[in-house]
PyMOL commands that place a pseudoatom at each C-alpha (Angstrom):
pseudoatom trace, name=CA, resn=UNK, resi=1, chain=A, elem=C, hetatm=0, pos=[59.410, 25.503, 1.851]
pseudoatom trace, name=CA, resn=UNK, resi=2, chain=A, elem=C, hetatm=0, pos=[59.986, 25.290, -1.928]
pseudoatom trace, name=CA, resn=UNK, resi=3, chain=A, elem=C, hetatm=0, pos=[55.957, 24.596, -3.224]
pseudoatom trace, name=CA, resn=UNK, resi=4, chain=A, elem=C, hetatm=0, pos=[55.907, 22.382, -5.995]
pseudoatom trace, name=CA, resn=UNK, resi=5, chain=A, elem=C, hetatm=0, pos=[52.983, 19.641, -7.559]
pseudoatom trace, name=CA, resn=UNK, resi=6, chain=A, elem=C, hetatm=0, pos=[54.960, 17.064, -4.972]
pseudoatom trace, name=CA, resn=UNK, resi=7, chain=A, elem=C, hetatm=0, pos=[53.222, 19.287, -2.248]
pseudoatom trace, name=CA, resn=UNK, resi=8, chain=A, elem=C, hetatm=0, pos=[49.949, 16.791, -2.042]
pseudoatom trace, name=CA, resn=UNK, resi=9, chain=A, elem=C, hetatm=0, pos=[52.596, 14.355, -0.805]
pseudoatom trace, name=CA, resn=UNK, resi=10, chain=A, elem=C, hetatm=0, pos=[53.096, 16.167, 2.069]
pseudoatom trace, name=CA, resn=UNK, resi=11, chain=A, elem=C, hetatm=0, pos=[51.431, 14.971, 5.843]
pseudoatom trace, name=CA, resn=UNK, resi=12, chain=A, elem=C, hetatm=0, pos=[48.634, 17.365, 6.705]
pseudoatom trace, name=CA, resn=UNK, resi=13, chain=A, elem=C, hetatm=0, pos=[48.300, 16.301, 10.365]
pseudoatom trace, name=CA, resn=UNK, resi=14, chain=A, elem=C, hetatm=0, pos=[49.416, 18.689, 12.632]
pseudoatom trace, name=CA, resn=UNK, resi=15, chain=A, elem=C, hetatm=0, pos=[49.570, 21.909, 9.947]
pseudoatom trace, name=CA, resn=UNK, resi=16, chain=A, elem=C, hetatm=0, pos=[47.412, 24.682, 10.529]
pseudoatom trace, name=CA, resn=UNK, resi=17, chain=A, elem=C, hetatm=0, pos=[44.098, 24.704, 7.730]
pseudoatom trace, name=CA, resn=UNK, resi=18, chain=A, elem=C, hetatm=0, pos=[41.482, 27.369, 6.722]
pseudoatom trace, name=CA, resn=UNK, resi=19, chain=A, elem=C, hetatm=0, pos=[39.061, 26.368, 4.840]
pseudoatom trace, name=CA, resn=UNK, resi=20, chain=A, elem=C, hetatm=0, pos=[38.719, 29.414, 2.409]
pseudoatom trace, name=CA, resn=UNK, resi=21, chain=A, elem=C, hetatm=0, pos=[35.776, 27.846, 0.070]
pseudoatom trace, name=CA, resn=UNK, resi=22, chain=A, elem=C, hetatm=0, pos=[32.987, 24.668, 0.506]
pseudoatom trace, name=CA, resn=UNK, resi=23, chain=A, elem=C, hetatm=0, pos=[29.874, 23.481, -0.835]
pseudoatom trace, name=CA, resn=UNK, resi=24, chain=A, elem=C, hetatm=0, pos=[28.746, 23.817, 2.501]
pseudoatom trace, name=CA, resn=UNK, resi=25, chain=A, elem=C, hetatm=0, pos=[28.428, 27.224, 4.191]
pseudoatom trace, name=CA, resn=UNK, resi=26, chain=A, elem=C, hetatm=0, pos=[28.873, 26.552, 7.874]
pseudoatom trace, name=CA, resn=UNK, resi=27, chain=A, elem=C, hetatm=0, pos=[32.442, 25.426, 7.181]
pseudoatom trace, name=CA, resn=UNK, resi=28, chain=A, elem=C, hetatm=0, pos=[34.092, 28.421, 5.262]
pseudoatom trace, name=CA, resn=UNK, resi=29, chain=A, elem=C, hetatm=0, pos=[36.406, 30.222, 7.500]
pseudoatom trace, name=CA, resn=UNK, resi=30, chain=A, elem=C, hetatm=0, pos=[37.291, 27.168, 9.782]
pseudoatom trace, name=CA, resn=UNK, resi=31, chain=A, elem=C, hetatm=0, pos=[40.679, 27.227, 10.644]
pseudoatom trace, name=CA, resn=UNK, resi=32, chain=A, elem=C, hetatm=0, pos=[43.141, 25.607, 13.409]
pseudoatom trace, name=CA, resn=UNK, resi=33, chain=A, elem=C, hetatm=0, pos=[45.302, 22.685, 13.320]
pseudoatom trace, name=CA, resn=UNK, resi=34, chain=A, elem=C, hetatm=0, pos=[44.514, 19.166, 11.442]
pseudoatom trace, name=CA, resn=UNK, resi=35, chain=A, elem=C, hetatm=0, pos=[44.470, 16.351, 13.980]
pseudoatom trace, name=CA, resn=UNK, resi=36, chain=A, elem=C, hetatm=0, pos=[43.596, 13.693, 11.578]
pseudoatom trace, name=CA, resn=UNK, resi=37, chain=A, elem=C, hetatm=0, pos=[43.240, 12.878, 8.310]
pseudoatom trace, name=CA, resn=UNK, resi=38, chain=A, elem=C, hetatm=0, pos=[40.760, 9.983, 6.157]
pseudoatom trace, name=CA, resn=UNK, resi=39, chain=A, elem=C, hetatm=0, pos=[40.210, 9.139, 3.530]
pseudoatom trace, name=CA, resn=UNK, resi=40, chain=A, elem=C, hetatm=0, pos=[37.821, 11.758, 2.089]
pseudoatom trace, name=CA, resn=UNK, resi=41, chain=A, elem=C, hetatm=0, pos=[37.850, 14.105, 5.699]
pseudoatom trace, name=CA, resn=UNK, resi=42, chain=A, elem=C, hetatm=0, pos=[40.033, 16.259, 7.618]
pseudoatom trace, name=CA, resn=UNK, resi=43, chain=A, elem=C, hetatm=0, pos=[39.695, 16.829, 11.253]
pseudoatom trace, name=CA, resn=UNK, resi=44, chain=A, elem=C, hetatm=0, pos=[40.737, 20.376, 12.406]
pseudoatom trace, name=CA, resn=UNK, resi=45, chain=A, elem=C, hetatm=0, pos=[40.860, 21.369, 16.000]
pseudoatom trace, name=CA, resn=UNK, resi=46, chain=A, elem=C, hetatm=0, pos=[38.886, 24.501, 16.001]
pseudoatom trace, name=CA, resn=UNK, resi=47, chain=A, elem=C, hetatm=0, pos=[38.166, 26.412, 19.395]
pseudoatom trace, name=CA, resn=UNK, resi=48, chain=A, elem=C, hetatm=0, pos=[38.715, 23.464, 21.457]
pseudoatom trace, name=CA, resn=UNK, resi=49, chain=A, elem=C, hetatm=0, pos=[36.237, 21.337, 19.350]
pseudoatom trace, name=CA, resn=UNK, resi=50, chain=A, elem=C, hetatm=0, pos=[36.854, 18.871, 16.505]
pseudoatom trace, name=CA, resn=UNK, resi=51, chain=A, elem=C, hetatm=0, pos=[34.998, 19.739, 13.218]
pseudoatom trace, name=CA, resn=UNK, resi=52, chain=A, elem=C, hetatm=0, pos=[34.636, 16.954, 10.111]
pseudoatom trace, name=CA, resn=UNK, resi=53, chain=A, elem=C, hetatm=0, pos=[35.616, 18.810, 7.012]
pseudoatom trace, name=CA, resn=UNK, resi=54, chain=A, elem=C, hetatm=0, pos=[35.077, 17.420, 3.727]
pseudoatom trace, name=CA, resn=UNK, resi=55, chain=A, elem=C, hetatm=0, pos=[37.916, 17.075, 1.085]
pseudoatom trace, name=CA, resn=UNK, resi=56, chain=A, elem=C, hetatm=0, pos=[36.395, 16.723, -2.355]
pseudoatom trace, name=CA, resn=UNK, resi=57, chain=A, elem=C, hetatm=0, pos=[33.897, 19.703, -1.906]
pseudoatom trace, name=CA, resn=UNK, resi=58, chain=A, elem=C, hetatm=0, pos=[36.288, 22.286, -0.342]
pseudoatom trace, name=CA, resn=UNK, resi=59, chain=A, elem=C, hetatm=0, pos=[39.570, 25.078, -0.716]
pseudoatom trace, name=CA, resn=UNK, resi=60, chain=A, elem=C, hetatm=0, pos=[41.658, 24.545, 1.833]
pseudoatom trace, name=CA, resn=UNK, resi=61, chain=A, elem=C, hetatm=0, pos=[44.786, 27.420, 2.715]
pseudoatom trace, name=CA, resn=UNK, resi=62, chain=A, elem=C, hetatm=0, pos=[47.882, 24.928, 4.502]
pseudoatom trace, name=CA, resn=UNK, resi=63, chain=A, elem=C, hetatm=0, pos=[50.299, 26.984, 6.734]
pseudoatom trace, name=CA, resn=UNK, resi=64, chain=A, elem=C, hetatm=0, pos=[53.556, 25.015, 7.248]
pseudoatom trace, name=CA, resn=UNK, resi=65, chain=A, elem=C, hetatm=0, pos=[55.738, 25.740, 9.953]
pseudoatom trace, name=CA, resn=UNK, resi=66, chain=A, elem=C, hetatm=0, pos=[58.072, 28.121, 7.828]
pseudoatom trace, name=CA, resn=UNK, resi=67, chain=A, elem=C, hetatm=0, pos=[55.551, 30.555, 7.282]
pseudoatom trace, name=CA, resn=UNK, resi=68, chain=A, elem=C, hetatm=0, pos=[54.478, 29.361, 3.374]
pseudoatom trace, name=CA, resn=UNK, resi=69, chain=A, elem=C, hetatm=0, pos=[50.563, 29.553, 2.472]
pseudoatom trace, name=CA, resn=UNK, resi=70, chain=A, elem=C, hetatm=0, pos=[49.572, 26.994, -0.194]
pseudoatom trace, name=CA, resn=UNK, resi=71, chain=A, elem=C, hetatm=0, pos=[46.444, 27.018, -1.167]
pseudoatom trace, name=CA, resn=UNK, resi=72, chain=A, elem=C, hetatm=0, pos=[45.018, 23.481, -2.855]
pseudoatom trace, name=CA, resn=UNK, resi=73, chain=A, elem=C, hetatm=0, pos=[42.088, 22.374, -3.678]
pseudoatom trace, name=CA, resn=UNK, resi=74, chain=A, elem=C, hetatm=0, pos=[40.553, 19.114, -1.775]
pseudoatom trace, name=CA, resn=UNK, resi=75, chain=A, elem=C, hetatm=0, pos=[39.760, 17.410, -4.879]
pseudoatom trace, name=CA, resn=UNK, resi=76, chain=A, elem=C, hetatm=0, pos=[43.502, 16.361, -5.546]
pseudoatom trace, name=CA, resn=UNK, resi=77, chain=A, elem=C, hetatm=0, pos=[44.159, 15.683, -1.619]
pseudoatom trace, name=CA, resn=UNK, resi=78, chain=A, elem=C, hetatm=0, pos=[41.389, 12.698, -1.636]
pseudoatom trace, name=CA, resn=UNK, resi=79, chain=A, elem=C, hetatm=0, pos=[42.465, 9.476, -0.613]
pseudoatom trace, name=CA, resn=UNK, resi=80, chain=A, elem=C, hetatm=0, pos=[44.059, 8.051, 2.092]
pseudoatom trace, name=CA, resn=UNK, resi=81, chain=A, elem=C, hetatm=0, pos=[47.322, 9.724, 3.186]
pseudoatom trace, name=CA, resn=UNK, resi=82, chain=A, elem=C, hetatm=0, pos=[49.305, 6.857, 2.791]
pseudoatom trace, name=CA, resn=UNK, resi=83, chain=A, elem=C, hetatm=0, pos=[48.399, 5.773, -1.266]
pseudoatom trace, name=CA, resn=UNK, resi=84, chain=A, elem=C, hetatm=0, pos=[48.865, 9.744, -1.936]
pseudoatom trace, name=CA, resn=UNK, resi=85, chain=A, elem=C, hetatm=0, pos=[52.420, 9.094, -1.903]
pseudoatom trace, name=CA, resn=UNK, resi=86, chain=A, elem=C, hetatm=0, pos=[52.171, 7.000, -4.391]
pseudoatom trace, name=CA, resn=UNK, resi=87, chain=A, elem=C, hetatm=0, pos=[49.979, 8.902, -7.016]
pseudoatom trace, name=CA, resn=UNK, resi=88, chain=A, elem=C, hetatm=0, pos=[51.981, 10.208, -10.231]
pseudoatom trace, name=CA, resn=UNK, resi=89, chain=A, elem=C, hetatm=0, pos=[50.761, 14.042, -9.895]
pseudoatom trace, name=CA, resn=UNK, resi=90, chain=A, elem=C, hetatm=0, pos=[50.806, 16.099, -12.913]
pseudoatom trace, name=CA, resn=UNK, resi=91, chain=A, elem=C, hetatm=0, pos=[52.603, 19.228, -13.041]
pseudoatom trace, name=CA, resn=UNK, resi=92, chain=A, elem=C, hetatm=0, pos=[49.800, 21.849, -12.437]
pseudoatom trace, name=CA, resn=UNK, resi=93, chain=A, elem=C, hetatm=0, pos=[51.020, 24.961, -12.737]
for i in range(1, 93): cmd.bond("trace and resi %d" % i, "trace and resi %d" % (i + 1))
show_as sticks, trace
zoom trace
């Protein structure tokens, strides 16, 4: 997968997440597979259980089926999924 800005376009339900930094403690290292997605939370499946992760406050690491790691940062995934595609992202890198 080519990574470029368009990447917080992309659907995030059903790609495996780690969350690699949070404002909250209890959270960093969480990883399995995002079941669904709101507005300001991700749900990941993690050991059988469904954990409420917060966007704005966290690091997430996105594995796509391809093999490519993309790390991004929650603050510019927040909103729902549907008006992302519509936000004009600046090029940020």
């Amino acid at each position: 997968m080519k990574v470029t800005p368009d990447i917080v376009c992309h659907e995030f339900v059903g790609v495996n997440a780690k969350v690699v930094r949070c404002s909250h403690r209890g959270t960093v290292g969480l990883s399995g597979r995002v079941v669904d997605e709101t507005r300001n939370m991700f749900t990941i499946l993690y050991e059988g259980k469904k954990k409420m992760v917060a966007k704005a406050s966290s690091v997430f690491h996105f594995k796509f089926s391809d093999g490519t790691v993309v790390e991004i940062d929650g603050k510019l995934l927040t909103g729902r999924p549907e008006d992302r595609l519509k936000k004009s992202i600046r090029r940020l890198w």
